[in-house]
C-alpha positions in Angstrom: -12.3 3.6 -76.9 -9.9 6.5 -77.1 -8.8 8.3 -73.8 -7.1 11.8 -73.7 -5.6 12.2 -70.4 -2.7 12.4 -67.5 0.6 9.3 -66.9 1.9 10.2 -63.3 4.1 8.1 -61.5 2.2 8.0 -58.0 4.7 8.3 -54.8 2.0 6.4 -52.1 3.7 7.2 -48.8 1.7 6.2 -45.8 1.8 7.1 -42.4 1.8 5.3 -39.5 1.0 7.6 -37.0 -0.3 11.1 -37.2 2.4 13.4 -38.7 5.1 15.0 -36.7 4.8 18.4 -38.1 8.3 19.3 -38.4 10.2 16.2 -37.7 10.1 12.7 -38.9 7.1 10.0 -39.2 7.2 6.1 -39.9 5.7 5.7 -43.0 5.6 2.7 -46.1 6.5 5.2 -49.7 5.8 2.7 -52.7 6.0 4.3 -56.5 2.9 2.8 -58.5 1.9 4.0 -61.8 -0.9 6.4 -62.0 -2.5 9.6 -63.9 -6.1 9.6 -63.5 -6.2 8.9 -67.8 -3.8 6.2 -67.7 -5.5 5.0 -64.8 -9.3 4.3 -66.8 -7.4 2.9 -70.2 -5.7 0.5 -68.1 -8.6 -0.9 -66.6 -10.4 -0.6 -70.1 -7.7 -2.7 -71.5 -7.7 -5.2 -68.8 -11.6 -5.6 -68.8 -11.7 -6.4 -72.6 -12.1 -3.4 -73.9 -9.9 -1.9 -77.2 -8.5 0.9 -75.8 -5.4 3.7 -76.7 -4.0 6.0 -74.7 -2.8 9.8 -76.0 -0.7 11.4 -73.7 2.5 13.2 -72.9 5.5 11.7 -70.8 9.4 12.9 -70.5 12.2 11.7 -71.8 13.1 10.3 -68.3 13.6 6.6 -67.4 10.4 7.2 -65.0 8.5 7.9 -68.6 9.5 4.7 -70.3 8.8 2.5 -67.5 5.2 4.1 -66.8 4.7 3.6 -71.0 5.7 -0.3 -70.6 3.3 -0.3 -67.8 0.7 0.6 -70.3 1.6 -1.6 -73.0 1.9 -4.3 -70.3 -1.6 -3.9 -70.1 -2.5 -4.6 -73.5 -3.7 -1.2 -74.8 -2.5 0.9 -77.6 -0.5 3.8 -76.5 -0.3 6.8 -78.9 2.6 8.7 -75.9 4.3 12.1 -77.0 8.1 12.0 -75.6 8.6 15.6 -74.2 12.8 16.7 -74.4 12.5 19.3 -71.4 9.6 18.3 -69.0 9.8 15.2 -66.9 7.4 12.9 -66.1 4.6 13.9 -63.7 4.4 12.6 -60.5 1.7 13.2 -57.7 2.7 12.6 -53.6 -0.1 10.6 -52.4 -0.2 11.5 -48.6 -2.4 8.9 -46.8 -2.9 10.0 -42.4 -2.7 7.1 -40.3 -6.3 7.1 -40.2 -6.9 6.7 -44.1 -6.9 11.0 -45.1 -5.6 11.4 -48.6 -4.2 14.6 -49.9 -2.9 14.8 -53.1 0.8 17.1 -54.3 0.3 16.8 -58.0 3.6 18.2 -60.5 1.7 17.5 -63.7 5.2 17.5 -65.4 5.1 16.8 -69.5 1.3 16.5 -69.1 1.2 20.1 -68.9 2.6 20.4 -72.2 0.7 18.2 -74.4 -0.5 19.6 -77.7 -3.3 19.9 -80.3 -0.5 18.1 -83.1 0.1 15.3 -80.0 -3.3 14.2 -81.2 -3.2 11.0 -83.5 -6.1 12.1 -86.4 -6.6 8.3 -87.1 -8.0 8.0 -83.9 -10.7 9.8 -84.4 -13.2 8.0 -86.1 -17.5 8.4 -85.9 -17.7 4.9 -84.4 -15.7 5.3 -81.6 -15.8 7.2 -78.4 -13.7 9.9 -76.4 -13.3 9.8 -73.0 -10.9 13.1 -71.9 -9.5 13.5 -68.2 -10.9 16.4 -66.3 -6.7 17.4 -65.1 -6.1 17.7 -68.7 -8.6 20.4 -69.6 -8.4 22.0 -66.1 -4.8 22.6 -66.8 -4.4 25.6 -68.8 -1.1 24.3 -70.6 -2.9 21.1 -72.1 -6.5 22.9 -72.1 -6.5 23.6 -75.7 -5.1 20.0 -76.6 -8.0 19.0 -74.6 -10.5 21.5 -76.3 -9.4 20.6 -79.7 -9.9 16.9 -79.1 -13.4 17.5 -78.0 -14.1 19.5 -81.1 -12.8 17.1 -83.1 -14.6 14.1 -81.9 -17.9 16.0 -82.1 -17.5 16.5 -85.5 -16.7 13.2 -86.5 -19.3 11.7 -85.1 -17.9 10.2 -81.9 -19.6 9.8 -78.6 -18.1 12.2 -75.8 -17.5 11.6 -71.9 -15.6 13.3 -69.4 -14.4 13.5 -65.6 -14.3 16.5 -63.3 -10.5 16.3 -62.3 -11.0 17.4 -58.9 -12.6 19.7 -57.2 -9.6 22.1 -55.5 -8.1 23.2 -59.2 -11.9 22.6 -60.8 -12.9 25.2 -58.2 -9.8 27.3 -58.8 -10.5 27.1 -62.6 -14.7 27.9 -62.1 -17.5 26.3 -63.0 -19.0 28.3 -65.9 -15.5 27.8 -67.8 -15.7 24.3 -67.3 -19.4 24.0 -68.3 -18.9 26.1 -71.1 -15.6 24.3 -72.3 -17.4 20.9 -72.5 -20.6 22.1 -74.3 -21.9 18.9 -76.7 -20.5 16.2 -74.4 -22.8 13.4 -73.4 -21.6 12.3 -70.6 -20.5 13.7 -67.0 -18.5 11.9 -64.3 -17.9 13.9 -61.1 -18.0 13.1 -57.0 -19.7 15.0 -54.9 -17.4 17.5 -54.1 -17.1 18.2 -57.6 -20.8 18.5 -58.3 -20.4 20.9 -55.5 -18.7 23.0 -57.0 -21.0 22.9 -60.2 -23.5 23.6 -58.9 -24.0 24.5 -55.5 -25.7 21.8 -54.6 -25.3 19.4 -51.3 -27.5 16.7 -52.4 -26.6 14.2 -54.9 -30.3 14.4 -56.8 -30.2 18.0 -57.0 -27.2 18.1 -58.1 -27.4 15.6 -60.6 -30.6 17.1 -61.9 -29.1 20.7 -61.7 -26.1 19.2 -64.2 -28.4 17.4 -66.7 -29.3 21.3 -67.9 -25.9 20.6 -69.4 -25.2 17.2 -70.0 -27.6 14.5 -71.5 -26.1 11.8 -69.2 -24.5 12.4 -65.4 -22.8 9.8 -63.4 -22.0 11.2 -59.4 -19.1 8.5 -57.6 -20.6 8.9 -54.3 -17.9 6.4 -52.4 -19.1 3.9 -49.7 -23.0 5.4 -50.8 -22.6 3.8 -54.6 -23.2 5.5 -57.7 -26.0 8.2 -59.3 -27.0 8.2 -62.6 -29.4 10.8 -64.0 -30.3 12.0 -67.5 -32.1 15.0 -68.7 -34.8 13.0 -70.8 -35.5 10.7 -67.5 -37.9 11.7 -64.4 -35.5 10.7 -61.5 -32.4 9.0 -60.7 -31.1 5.8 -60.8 -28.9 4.6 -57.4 -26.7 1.2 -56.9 -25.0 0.7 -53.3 -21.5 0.2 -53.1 -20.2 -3.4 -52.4 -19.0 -3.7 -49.2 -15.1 -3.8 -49.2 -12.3 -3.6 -46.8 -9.9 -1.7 -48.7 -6.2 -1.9 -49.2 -3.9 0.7 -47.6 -2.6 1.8 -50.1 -5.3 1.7 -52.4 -5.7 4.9 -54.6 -7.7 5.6 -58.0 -10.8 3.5 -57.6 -12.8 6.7 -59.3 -11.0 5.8 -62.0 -11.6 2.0 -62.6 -15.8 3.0 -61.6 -15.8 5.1 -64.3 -13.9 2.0 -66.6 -16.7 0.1 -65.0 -19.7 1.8 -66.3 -18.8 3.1 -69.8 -18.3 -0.3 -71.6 -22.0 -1.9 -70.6 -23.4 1.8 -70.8 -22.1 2.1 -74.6 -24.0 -1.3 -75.4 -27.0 0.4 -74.1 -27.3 -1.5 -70.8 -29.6 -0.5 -68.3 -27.6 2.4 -66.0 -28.3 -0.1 -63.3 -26.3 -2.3 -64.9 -23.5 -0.1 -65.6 -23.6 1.2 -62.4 -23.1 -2.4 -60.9 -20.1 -3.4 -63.0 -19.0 0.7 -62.0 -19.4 -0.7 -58.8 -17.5 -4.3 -58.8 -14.7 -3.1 -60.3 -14.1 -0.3 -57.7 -14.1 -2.4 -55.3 -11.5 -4.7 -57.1 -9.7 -1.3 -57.1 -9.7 -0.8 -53.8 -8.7 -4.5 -52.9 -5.3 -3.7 -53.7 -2.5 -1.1 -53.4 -2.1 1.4 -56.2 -4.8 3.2 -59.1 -4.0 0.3 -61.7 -4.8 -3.6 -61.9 -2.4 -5.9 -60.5 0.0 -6.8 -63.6 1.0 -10.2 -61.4 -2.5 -10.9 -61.5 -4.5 -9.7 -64.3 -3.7 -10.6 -67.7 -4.4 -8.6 -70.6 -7.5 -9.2 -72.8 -7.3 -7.7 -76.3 -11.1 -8.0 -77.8 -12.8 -4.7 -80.1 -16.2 -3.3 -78.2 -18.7 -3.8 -80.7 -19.0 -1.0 -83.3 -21.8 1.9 -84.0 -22.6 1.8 -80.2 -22.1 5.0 -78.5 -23.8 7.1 -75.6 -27.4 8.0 -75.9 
C-alpha cells in the first residue's frame, strides 16, 4: 500500500470553559503527530499492512521527530526534506463542549513535487491511496495529479479522501471531480459529499457520486458508515460502535478509512470492511491524538497479499 499525503505536527489545545474572546481560557495544549496521510499509513502499518509513506517535511527538528514517529510505526517512509519550508502544523481547537475547528499551515506539504515521487513505488500490484489536502492544495496539486496518472497507468488500484469540505468547497467540486477521473474509490463525510453534490442525504448522495466513482465510502460519525457502488442497486450501512471518546481524540476519519481498505482489497464483503472501518475508529477515538498509541501498539510488518486490488 502506497499513501501520497500530508505529516502535520497537531497542537490539540482544549478548552475548559467556553472561550473568553479576547482574554485568556484554561485549556490542556498537547503536540501529537498528525497529517491526515500520515495519519492512514500509520494505522495501516500498525494493523498489518505493508505500507510507505511519500511526503514532504522541513528541515526542522519538529520534521525529524514526526519521521521517527513514522518509522516507529513500522512503515516505510519515502519523506522529502524541504531547506526553506517548515513542517506543517494544524491548531486543533476543541470548545468545552467537544466543537473542533481546525487552523491548518500546511508548511513543506505545500511544496511537495512530481520528482518527490519514488518511481519504484509504483508497481501494477499495488494500490494508491492519495490525501484529499494534497490535491486540494494548489502547491502539491500537480504532485498529487501526477501520482494519480501514474498509478493508472501502471496498473495500480486508486482511492482517495475529500480533505475537507471548507477548502474542498473553496477549490469546487467539478475541479475535484474532474481531477480524480479513473479512481475507484471515494472516501468523504457528509459535509463533503455536500459539497459534491448537493445532496443532504447520505443515499442520494452516495448514488449521485457513483456517476463518478465505481466505489463510494460516506464516514457518517456516530450513524456508521455508507458504502455504495455504481454496479449495485442500493447501499450498504454498518452502525457505529458505541464509544465514549477521548478528549483529545482527533483523526478517527482517518484510521476508518485504514479500517476498510485492507479487507475491501481482499474482496470482503463492504459489510465487512465497513465493520473493521468501524472497530478501528472507535479504537481511534479511545485515545488522545490521530495516531495509535506507540506505548501501546506494536508494530506488525506482514505484505497484503498480492494481485488484489479494488473492484
Amino acid at each position: 500500500m502506497v499513501v501520497i499525503g500530508d505529516l502535520m505536527t497537531d497542537a490539540v489545545a482544549r478548552a475548559f470553559h467556553p472561550l473568553a474572546r479576547g482574554s485568556d481560557t484554561p485549556a490542556s495544549v498537547v503536540m501529537y503527530g498528525g497529517g491526515s496521510g500520515a495519519n492512514i499509513a500509520s494505522w495501516l502499518a500498525v494493523e498489518g499492512t505493508d505500507t510507505t509513506f511519500v511526503g514532504r517535511r522541513g528541515s526542522d527538528i519538529t520534521g525529524r521527530t514526526r519521521e521517527m514517529e513514522l518509522m516507529g510505526y513500522g512503515l516505510d517512509s519515502r519523506m522529502v526534506m524541504d531547506p526553506e519550508r517548515p513542517t506543517g502544523t494544524c491548531v486543533v481547537m476543541i470548545t468545552h463542549r467537544g466543537d473542533r475547528t481546525m487552523l491548518s499551515d500546511p508548511g513543506a506539504n505545500a511544496r511537495l513535487q512530481p520528482e518527490d515521487l519514488p518511481r519504484d513505488v509504483f508497481a501494477p500490484d499495488g494500490h494508491l491511496h492519495v490525501s484529499g489536502y494534497t490535491l486540494i492544495n494548489e502547491d502539491s496539486r500537480r504532485a498529487a495529479r501526477v501520482a494519480l496518472r501514474t498509478a493508472q497507468e501502471t496498473g495500480m488500484s486508486i482511492s482517495v479522501d475529500s480533505g475537507s469540505h471548507a477548502p474542498l468547497k473553496r477549490t469546487g467540486a467539478e475541479e475535484f471531480l474532474e481531477w480524480t477521473q479513473g479512481v475507484r474509490l471515494l472516501f468523504a463525510n457528509m459535509d463533503q459529499a455536500k459539497v459534491l453534490t448537493g445532496r443532504e442525504e447520505p443515499e442520494d448522495a452516495a448514488k449521485v457520486l457513483t456517476a463518478w466513482f465505481p466505489n463510494v465510502v460516506l464516514k457518517l460519525g456516530d450513524e456508521g458508515g455508507l458504502w455504495a457502488s455504481k454496479t449495485r442497486e442500493g447501499c450498504v450501512r454498518v452502525p457505529a460502535e458505541p464509544v465514549e471518546p477521548s478528549p483529545g481524540s482527533v483523526g478517527a476519519g482517518d484510521a476508518f478509512m485504514a479500517g476498510f481498505l485492507p479487507a475491501w482489497l481482499l474482496g470482503r464483503h463492504p459489510k465487512e470492511a465497513l465493520g473493521r472501518a468501524q472497530r478501528l475508529a472507535a479504537r481511534a477515538l479511545h485515545q488522545p491524538g490521530a495516531r495509535p498509541d506507540l506505548g501501546e501498539t506494536e508494530p506488525v510488518r506482514r505484505s497484503a497479499p498480492r494481485g488484489q486490488r479494488i473492484r
